[in-house]
C-alpha positions in Angstrom: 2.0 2.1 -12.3 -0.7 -0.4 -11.1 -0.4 -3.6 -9.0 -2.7 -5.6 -7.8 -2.0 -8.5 -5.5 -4.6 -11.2 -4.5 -2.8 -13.6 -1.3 -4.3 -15.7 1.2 -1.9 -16.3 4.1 1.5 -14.3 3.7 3.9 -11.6 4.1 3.5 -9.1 1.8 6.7 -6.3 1.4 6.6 -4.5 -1.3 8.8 -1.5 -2.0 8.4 1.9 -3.4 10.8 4.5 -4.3 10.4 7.7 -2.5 10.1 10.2 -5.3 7.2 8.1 -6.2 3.5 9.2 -4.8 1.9 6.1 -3.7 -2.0 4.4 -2.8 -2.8 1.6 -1.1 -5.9 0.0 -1.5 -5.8 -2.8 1.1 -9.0 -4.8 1.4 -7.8 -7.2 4.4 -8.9 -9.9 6.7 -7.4 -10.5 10.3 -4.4 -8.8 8.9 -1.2 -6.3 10.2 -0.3 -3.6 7.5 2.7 -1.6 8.1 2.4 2.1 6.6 4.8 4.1 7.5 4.5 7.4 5.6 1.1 7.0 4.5 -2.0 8.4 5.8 -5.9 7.3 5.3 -8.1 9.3 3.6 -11.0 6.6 3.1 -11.8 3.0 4.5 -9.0 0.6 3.1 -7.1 3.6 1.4 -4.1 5.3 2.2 -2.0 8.1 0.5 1.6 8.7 0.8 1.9 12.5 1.8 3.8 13.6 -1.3 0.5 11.8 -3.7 -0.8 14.9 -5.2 2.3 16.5 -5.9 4.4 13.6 -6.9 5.1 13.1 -11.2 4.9 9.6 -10.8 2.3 7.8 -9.2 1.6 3.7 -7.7 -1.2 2.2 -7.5 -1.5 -1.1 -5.5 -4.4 -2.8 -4.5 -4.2 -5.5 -2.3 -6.8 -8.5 -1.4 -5.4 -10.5 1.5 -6.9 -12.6 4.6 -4.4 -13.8 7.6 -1.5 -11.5 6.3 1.3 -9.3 7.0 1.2 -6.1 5.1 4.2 -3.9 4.6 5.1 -1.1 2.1 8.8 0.5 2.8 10.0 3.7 1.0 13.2 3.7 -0.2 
């Protein structure tokens, strides 16, 4: 699954189910990002730590100035 989300100033939440791998691709400005779970493995990207092994896999890219980031596993 890919999402891609373009904001200016906002809350973001998105949520992911857990037996899901997920990356984020977050390209912000003057912004907060929550990521719990997650680790970085290059500038602006972060891996959940099940990615590789996980059968299903989320993509989300995110462009956002002045925001509040936050993905939650459920």
């Amino acid at each position: 699954t890919q999402v891609t989300i373009d904001a200016g100033a906002s809350s973001i939440s998105i949520k992911v189910p857990q037996a899901s791998g997920c990356e984020v691709n977050a390209n912000t400005v003057l912004s907060s990002r929550e990521l719990d779970g997650f680790h970085k493995i290059k500038n602006h990207t972060f891996q959940s730590d099940d990615f590789s092994a996980a059968a299903n896999k989320i993509y989300i890219s995110i462009d956002a100035a002045v925001s509040s980031l936050s993905v939650i596993r459920y």
